[in-house]
N, CA, C and O atoms as a Maestro MAE file, in Angstrom:
{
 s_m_m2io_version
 :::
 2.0.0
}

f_m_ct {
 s_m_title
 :::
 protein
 m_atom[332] {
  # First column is atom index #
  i_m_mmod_type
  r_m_x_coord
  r_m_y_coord
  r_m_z_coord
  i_m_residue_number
  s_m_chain_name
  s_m_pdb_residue_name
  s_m_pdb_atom_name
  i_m_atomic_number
  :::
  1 25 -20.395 18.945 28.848 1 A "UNK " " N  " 7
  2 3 -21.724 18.542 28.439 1 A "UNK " " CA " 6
  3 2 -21.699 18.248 26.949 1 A "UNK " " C  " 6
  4 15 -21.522 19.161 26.142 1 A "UNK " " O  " 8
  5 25 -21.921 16.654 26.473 2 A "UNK " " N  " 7
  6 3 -22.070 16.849 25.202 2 A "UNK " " CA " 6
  7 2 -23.337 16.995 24.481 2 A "UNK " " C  " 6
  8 15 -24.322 16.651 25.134 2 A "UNK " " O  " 8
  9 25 -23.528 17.378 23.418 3 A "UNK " " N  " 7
  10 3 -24.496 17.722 22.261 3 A "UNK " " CA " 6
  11 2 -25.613 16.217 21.844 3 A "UNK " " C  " 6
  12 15 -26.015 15.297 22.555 3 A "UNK " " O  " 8
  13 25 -25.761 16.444 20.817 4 A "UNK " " N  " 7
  14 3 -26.522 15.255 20.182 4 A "UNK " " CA " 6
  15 2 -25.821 14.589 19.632 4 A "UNK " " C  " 6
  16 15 -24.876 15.175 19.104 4 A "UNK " " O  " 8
  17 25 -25.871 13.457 19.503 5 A "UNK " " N  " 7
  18 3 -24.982 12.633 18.550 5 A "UNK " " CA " 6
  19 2 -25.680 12.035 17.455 5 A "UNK " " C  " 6
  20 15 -26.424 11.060 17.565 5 A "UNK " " O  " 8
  21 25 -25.399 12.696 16.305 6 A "UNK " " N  " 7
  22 3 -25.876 12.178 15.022 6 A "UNK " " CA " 6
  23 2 -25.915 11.078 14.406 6 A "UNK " " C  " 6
  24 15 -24.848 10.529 14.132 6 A "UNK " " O  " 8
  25 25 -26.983 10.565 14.086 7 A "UNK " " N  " 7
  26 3 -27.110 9.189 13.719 7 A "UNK " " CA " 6
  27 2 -26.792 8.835 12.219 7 A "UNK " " C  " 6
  28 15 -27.390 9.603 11.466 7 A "UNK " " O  " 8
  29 25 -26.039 7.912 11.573 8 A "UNK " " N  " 7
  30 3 -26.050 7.501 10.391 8 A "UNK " " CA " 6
  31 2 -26.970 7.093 10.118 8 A "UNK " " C  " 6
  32 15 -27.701 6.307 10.720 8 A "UNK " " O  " 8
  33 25 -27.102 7.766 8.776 9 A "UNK " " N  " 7
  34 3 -28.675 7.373 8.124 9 A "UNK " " CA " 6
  35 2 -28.432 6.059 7.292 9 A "UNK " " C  " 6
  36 15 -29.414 5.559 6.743 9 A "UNK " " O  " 8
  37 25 -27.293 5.508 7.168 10 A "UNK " " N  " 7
  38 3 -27.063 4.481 6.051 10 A "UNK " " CA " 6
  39 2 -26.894 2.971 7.046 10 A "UNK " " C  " 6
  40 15 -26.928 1.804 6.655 10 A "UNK " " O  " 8
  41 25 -26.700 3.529 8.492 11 A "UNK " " N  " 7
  42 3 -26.475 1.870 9.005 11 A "UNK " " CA " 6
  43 2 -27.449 2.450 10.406 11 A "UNK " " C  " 6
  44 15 -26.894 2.812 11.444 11 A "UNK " " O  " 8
  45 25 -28.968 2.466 10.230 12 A "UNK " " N  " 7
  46 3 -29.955 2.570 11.094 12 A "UNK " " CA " 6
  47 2 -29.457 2.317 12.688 12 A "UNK " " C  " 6
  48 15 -28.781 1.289 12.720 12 A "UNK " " O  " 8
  49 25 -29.552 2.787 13.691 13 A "UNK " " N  " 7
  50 3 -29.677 2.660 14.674 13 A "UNK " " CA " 6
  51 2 -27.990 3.673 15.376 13 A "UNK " " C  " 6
  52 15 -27.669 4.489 16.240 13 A "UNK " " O  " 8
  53 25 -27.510 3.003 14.453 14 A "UNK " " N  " 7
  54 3 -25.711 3.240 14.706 14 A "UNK " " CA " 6
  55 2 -25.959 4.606 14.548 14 A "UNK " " C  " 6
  56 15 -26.818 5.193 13.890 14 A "UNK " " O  " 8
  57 25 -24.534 5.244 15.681 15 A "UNK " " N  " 7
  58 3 -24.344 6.820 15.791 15 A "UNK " " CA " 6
  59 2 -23.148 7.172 14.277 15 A "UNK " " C  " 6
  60 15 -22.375 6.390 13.723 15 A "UNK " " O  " 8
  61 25 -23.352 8.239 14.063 16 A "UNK " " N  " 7
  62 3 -22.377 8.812 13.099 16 A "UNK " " CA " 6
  63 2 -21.032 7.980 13.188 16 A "UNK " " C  " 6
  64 15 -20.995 7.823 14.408 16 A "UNK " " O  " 8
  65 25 -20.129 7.471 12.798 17 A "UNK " " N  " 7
  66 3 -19.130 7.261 13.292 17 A "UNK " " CA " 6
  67 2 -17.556 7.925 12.719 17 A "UNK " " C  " 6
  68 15 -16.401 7.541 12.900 17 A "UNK " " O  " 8
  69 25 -18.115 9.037 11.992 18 A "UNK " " N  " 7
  70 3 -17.342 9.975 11.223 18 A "UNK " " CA " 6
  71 2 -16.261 9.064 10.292 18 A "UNK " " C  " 6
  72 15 -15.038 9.152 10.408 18 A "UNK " " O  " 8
  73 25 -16.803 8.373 9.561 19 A "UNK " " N  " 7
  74 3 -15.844 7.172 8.759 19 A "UNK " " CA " 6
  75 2 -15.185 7.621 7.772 19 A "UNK " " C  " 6
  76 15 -14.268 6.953 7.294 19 A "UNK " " O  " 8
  77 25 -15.595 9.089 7.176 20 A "UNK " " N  " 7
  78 3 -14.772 9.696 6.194 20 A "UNK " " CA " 6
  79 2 -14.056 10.891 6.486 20 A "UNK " " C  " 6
  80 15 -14.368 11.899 7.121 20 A "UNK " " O  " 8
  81 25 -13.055 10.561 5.896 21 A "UNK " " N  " 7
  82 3 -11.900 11.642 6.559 21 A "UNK " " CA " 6
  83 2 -12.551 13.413 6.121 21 A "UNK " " C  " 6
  84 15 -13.118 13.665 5.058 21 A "UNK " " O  " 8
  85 25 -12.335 14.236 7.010 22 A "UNK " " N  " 7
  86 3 -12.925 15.393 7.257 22 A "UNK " " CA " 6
  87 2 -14.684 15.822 6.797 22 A "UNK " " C  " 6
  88 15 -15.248 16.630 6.058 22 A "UNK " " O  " 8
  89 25 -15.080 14.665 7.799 23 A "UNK " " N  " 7
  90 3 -16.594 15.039 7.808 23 A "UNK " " CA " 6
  91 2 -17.021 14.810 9.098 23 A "UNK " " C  " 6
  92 15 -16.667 13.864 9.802 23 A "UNK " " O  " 8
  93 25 -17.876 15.792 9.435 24 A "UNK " " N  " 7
  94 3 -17.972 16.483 10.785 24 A "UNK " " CA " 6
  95 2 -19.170 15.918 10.937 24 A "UNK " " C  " 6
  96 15 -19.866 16.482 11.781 24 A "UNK " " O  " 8
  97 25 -19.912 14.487 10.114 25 A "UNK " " N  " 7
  98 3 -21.314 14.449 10.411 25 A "UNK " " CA " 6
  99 2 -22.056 13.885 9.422 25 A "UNK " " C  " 6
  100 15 -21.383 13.854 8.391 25 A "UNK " " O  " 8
  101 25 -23.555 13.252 9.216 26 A "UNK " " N  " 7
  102 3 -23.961 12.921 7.916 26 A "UNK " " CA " 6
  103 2 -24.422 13.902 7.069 26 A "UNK " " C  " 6
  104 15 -24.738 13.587 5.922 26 A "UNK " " O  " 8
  105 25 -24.538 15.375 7.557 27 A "UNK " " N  " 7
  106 3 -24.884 16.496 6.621 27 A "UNK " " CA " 6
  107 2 -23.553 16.591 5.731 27 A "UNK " " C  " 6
  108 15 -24.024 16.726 4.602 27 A "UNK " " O  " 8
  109 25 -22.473 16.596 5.630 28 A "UNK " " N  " 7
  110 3 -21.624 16.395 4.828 28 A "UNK " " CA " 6
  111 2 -20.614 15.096 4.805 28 A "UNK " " C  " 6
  112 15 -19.410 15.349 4.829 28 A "UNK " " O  " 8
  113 25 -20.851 14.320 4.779 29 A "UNK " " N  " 7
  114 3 -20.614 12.753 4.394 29 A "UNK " " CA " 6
  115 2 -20.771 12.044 3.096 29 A "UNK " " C  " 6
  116 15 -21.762 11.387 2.777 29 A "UNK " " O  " 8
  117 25 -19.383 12.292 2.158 30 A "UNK " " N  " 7
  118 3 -19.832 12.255 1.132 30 A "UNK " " CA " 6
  119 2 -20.374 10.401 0.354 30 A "UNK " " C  " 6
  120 15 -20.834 10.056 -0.734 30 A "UNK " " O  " 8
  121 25 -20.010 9.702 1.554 31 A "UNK " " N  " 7
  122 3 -21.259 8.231 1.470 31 A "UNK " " CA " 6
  123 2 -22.585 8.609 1.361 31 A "UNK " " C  " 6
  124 15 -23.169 8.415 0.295 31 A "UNK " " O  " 8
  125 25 -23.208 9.172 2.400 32 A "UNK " " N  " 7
  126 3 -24.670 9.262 2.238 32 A "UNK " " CA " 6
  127 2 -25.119 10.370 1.340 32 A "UNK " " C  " 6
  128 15 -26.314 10.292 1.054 32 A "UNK " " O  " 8
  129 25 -24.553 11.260 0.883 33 A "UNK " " N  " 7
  130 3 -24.513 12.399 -0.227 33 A "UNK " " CA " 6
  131 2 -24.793 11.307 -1.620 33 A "UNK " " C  " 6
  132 15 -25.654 11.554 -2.465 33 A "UNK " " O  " 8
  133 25 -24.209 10.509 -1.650 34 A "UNK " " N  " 7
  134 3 -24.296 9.660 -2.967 34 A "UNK " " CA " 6
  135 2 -25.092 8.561 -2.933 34 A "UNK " " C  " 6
  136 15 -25.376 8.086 -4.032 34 A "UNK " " O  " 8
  137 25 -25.525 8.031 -1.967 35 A "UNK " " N  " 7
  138 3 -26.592 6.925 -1.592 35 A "UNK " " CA " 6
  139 2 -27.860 7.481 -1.745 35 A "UNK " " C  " 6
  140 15 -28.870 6.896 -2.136 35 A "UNK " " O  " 8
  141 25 -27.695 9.145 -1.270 36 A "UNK " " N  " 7
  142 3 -29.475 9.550 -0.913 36 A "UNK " " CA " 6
  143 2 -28.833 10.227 -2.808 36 A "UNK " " C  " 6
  144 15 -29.521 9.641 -3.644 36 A "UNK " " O  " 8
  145 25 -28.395 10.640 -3.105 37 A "UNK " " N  " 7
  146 3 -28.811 11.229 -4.193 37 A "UNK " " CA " 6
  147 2 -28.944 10.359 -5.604 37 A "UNK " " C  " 6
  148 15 -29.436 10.826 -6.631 37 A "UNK " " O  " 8
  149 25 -28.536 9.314 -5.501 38 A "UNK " " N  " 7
  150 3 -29.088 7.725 -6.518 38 A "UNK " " CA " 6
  151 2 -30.441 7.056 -6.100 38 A "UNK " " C  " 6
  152 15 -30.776 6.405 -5.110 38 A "UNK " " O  " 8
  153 25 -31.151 7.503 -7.340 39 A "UNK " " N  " 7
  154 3 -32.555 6.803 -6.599 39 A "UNK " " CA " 6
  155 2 -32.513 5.225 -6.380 39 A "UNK " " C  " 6
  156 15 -33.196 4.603 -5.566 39 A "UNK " " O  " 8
  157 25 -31.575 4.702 -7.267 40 A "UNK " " N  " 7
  158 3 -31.621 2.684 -6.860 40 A "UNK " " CA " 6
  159 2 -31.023 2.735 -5.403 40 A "UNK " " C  " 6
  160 15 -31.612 2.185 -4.473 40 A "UNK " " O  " 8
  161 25 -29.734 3.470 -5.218 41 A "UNK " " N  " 7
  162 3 -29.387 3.133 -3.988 41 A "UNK " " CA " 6
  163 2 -30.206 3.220 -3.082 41 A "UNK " " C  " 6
  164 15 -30.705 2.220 -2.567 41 A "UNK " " O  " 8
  165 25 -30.560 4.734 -2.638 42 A "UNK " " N  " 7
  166 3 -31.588 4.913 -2.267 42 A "UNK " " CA " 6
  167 2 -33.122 3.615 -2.290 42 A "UNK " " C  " 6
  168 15 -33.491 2.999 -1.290 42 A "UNK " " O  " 8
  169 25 -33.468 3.549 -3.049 43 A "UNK " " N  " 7
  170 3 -34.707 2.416 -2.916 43 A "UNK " " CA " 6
  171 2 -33.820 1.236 -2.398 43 A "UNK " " C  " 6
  172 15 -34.331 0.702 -1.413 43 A "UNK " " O  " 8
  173 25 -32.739 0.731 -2.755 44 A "UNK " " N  " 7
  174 3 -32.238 -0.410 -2.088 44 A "UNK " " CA " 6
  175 2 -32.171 -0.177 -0.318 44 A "UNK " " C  " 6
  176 15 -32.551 -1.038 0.476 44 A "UNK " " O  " 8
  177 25 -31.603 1.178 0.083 45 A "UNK " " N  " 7
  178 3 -31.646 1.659 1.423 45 A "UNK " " CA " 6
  179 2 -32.487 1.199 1.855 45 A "UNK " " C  " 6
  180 15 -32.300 0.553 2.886 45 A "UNK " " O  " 8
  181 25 -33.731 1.285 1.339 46 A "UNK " " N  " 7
  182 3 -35.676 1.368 2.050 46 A "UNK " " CA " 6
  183 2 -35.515 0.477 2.134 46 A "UNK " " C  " 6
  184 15 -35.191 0.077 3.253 46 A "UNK " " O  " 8
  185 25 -35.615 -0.439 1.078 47 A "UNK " " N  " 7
  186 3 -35.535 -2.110 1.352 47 A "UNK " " CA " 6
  187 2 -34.836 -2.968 2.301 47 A "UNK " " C  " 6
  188 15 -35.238 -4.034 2.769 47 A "UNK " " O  " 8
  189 25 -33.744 -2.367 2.523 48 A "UNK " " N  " 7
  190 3 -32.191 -3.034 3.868 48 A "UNK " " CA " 6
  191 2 -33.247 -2.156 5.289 48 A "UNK " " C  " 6
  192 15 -32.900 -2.625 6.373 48 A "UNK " " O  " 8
  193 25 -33.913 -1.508 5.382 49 A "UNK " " N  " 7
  194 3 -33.971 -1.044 6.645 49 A "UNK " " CA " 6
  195 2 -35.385 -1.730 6.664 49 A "UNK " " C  " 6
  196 15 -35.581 -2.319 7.727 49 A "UNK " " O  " 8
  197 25 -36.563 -1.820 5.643 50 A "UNK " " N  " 7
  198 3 -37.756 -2.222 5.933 50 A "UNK " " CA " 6
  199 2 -36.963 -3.841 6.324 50 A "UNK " " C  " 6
  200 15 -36.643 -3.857 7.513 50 A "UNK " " O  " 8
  201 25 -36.763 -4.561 5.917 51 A "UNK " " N  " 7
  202 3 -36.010 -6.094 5.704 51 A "UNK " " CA " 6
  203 2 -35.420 -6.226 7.493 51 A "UNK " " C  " 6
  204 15 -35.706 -7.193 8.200 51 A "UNK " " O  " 8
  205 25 -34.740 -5.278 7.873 52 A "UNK " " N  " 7
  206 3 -34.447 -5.092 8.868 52 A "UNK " " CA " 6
  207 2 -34.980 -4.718 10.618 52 A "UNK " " C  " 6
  208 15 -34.747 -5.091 11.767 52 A "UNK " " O  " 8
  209 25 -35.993 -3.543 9.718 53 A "UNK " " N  " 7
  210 3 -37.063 -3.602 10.937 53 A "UNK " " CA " 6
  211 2 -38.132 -4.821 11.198 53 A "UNK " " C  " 6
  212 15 -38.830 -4.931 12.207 53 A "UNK " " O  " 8
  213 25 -38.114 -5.642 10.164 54 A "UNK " " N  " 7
  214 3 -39.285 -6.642 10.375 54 A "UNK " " CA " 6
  215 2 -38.470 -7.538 10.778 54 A "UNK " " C  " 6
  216 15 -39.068 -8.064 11.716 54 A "UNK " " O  " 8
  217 25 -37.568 -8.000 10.672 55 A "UNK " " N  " 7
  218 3 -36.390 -8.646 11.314 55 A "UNK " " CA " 6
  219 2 -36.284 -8.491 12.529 55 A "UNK " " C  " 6
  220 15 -36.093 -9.366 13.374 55 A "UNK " " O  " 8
  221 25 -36.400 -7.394 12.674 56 A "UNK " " N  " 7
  222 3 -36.349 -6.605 14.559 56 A "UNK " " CA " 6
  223 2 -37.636 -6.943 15.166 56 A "UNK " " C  " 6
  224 15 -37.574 -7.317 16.337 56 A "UNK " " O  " 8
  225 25 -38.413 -6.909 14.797 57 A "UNK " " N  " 7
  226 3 -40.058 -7.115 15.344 57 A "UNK " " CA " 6
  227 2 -40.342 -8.409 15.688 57 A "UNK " " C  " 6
  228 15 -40.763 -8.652 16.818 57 A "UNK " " O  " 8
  229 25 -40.141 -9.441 14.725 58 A "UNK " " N  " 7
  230 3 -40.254 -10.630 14.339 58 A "UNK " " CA " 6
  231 2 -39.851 -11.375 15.743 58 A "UNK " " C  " 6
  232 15 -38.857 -10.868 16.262 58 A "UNK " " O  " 8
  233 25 -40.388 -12.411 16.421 59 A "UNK " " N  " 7
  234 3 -40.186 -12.946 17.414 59 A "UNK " " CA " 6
  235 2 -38.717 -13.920 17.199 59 A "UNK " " C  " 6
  236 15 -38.837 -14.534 16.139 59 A "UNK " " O  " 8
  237 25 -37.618 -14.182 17.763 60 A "UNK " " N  " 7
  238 3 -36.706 -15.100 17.467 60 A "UNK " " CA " 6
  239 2 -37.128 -16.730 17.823 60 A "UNK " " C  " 6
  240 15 -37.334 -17.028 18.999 60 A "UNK " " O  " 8
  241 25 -37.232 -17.642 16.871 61 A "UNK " " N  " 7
  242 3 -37.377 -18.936 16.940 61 A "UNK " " CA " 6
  243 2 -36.602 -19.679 17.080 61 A "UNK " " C  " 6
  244 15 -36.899 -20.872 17.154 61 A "UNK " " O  " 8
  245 25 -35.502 -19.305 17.156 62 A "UNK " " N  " 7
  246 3 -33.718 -19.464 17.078 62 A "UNK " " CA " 6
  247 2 -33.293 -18.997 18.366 62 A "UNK " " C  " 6
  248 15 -32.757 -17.888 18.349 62 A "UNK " " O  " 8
  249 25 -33.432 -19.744 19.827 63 A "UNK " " N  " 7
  250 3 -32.426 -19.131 20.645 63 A "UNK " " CA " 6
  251 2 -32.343 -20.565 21.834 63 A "UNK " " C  " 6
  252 15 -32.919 -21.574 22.241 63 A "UNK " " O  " 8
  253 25 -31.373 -19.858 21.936 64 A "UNK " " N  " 7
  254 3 -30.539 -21.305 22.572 64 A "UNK " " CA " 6
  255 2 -31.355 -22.093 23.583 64 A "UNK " " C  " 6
  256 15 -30.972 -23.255 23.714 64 A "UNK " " O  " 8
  257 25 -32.596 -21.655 24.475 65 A "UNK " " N  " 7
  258 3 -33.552 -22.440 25.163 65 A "UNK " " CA " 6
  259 2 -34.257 -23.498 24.111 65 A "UNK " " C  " 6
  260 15 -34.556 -24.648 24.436 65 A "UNK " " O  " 8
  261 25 -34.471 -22.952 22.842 66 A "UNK " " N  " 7
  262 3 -35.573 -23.834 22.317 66 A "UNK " " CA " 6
  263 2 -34.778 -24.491 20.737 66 A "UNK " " C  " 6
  264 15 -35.290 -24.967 19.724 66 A "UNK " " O  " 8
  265 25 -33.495 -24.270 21.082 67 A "UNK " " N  " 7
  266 3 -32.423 -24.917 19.968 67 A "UNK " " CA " 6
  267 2 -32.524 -26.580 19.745 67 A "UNK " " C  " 6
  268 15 -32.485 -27.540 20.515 67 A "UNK " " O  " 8
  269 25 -32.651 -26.448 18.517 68 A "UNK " " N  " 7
  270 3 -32.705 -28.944 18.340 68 A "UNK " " CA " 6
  271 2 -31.658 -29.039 19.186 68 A "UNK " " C  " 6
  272 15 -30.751 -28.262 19.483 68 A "UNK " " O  " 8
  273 25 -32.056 -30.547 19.647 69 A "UNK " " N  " 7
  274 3 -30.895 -31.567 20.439 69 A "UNK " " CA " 6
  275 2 -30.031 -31.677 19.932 69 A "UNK " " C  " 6
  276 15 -28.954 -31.562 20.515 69 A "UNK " " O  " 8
  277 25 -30.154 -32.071 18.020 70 A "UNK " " N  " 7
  278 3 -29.307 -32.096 17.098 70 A "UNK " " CA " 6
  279 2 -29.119 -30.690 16.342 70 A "UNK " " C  " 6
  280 15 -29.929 -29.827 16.005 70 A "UNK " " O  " 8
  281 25 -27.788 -30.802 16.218 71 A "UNK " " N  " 7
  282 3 -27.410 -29.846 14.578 71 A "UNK " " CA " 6
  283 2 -26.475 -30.434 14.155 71 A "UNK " " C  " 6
  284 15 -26.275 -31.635 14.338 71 A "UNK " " O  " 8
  285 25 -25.417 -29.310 13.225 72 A "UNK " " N  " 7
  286 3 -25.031 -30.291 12.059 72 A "UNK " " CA " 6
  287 2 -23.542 -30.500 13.182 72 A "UNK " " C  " 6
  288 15 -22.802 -31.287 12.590 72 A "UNK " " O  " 8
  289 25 -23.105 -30.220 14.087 73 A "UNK " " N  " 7
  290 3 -22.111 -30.260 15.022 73 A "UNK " " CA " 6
  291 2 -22.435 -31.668 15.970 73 A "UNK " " C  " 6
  292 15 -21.579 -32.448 16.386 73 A "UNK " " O  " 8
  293 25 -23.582 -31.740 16.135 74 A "UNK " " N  " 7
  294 3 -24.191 -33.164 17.065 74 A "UNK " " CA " 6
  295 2 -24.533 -32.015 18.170 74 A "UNK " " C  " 6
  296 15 -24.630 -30.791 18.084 74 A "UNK " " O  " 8
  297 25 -24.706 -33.165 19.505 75 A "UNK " " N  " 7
  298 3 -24.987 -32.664 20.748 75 A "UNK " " CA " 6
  299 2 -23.769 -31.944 21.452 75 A "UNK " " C  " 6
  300 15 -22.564 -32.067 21.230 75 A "UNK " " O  " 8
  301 25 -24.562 -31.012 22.532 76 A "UNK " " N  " 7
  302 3 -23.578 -30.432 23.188 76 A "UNK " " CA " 6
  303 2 -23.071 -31.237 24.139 76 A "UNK " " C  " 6
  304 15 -23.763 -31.814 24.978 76 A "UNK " " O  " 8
  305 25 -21.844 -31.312 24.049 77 A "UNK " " N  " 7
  306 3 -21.139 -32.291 25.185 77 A "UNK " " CA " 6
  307 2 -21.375 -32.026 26.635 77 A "UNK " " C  " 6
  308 15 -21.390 -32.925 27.476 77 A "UNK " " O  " 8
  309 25 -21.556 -30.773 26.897 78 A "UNK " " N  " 7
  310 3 -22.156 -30.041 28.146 78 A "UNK " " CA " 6
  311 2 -23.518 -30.695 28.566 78 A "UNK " " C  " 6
  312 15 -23.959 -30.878 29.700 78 A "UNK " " O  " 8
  313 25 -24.098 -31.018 27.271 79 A "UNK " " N  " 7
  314 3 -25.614 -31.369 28.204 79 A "UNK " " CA " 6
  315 2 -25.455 -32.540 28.435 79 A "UNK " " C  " 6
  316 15 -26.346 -33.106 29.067 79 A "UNK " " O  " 8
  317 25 -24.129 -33.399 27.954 80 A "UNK " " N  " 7
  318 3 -24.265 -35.287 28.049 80 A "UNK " " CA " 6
  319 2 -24.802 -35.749 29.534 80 A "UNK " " C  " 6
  320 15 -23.970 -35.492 30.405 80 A "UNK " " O  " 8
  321 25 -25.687 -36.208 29.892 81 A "UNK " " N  " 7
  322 3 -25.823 -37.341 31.302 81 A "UNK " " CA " 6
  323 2 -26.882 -35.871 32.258 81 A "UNK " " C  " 6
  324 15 -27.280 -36.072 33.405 81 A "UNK " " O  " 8
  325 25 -27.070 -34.986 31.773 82 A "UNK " " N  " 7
  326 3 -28.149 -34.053 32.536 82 A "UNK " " CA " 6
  327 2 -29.833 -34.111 32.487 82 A "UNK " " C  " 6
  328 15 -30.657 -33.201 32.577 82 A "UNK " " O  " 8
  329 25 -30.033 -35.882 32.267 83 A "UNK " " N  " 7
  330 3 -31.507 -35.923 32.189 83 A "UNK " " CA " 6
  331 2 -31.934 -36.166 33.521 83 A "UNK " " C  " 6
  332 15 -33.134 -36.253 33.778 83 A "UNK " " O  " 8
  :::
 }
 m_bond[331] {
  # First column is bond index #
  i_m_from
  i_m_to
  i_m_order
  :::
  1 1 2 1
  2 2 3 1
  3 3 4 2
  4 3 5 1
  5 5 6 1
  6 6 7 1
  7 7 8 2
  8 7 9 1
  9 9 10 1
  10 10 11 1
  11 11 12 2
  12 11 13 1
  13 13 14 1
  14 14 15 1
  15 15 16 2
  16 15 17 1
  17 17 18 1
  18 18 19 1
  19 19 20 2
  20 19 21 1
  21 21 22 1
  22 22 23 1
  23 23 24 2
  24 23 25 1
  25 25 26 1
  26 26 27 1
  27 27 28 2
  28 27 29 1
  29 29 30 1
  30 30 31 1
  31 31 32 2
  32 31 33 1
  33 33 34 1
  34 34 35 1
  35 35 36 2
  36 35 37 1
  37 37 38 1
  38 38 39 1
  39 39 40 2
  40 39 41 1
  41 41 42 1
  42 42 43 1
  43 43 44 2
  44 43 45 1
  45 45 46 1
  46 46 47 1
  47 47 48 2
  48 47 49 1
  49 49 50 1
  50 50 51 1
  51 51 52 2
  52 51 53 1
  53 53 54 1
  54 54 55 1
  55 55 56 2
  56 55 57 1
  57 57 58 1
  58 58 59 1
  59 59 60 2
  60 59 61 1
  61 61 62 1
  62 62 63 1
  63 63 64 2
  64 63 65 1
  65 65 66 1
  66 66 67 1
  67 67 68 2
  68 67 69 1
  69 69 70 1
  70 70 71 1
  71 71 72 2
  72 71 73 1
  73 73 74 1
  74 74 75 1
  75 75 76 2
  76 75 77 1
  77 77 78 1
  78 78 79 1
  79 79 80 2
  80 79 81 1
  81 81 82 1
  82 82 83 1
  83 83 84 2
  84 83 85 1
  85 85 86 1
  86 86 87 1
  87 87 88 2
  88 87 89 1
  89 89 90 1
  90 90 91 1
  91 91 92 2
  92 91 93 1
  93 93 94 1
  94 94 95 1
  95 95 96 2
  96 95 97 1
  97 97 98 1
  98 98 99 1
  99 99 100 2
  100 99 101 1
  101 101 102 1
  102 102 103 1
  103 103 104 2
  104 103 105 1
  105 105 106 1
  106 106 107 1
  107 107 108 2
  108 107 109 1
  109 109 110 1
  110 110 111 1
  111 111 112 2
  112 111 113 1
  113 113 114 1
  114 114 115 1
  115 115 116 2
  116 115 117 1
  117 117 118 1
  118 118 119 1
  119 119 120 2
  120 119 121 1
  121 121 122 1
  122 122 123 1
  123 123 124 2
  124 123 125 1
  125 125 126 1
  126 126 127 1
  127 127 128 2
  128 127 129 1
  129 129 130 1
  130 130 131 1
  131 131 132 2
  132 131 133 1
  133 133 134 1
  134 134 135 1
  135 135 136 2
  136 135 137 1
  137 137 138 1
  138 138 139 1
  139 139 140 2
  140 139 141 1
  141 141 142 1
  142 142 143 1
  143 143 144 2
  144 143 145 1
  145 145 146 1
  146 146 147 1
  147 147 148 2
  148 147 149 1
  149 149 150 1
  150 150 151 1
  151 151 152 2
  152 151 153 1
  153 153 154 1
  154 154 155 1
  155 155 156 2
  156 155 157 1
  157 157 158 1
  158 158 159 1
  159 159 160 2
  160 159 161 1
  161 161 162 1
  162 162 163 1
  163 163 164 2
  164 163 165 1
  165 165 166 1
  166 166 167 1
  167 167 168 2
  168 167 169 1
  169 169 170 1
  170 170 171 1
  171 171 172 2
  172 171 173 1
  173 173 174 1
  174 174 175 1
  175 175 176 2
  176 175 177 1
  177 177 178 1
  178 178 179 1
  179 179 180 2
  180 179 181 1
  181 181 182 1
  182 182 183 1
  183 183 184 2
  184 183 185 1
  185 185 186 1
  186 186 187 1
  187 187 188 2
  188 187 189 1
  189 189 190 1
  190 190 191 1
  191 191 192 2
  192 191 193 1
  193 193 194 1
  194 194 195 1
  195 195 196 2
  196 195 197 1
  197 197 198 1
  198 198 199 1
  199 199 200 2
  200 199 201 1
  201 201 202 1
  202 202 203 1
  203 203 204 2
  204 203 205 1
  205 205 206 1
  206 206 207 1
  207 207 208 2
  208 207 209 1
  209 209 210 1
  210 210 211 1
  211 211 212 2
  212 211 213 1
  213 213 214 1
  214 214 215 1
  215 215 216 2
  216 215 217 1
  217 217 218 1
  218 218 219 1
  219 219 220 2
  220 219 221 1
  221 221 222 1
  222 222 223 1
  223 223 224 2
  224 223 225 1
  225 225 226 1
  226 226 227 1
  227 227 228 2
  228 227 229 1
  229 229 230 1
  230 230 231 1
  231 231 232 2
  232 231 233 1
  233 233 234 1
  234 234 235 1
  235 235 236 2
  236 235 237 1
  237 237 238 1
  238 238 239 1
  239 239 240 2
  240 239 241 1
  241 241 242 1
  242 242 243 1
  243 243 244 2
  244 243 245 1
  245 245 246 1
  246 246 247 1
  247 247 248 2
  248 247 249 1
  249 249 250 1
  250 250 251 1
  251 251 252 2
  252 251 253 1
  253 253 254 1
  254 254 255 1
  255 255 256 2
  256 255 257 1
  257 257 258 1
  258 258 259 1
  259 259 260 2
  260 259 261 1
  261 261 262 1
  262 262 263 1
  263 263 264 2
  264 263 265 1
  265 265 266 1
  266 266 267 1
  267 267 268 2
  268 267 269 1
  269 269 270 1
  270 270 271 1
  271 271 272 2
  272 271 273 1
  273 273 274 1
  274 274 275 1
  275 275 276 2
  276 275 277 1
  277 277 278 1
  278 278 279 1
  279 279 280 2
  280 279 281 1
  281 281 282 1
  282 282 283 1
  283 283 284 2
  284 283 285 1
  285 285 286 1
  286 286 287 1
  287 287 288 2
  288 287 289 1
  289 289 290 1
  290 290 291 1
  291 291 292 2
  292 291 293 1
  293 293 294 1
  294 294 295 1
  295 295 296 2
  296 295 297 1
  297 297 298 1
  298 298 299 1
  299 299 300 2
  300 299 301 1
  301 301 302 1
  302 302 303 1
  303 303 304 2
  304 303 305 1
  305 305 306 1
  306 306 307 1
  307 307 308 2
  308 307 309 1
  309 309 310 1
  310 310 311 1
  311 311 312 2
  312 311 313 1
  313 313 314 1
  314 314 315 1
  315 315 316 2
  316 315 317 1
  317 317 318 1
  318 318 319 1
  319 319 320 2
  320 319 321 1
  321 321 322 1
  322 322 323 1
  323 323 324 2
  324 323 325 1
  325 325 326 1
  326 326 327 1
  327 327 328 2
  328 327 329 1
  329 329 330 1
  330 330 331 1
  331 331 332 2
  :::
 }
}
């Protein structure tokens, strides 16, 4: 049975991924030890995750149903003669 899996506080959503050698977690991780304890970093943090969640919310206008005929590649050769 496993436990909880701790989330990195520095890359939102993502689980711990223990990236520094002998740290058992973000309570001793000496990345986020130095991110949360610099207030610019820190305020830059707020900013990458607010920037990010509204990013997440935000409806996509960009997806391949409602993509131009054209881009800077031309047409897809796949769609040639499918009218």
């Amino acid at each position: 049975m496993a436990g909880p899996v701790p989330k990195c506080p520095l890359r939102p959503g993502d689980p711990c991924s223990l990236c520094q050698l002998y740290v058992t977690g973000p309570q001793d991780c000496g990345l986020v030890y130095l991110v949360m304890g610099d207030d610019a970093l820190r305020d830059e943090l707020a900013k990458s995750k607010k920037a990010a969640q509204k990013k997440a919310s935000a409806p996509s206008e960009m997806s391949p149903l409602n993509a131009p005929d054209e881009d800077e590649l031309g047409t897809d050769p796949r769609l040639e003669g499918l009218d």
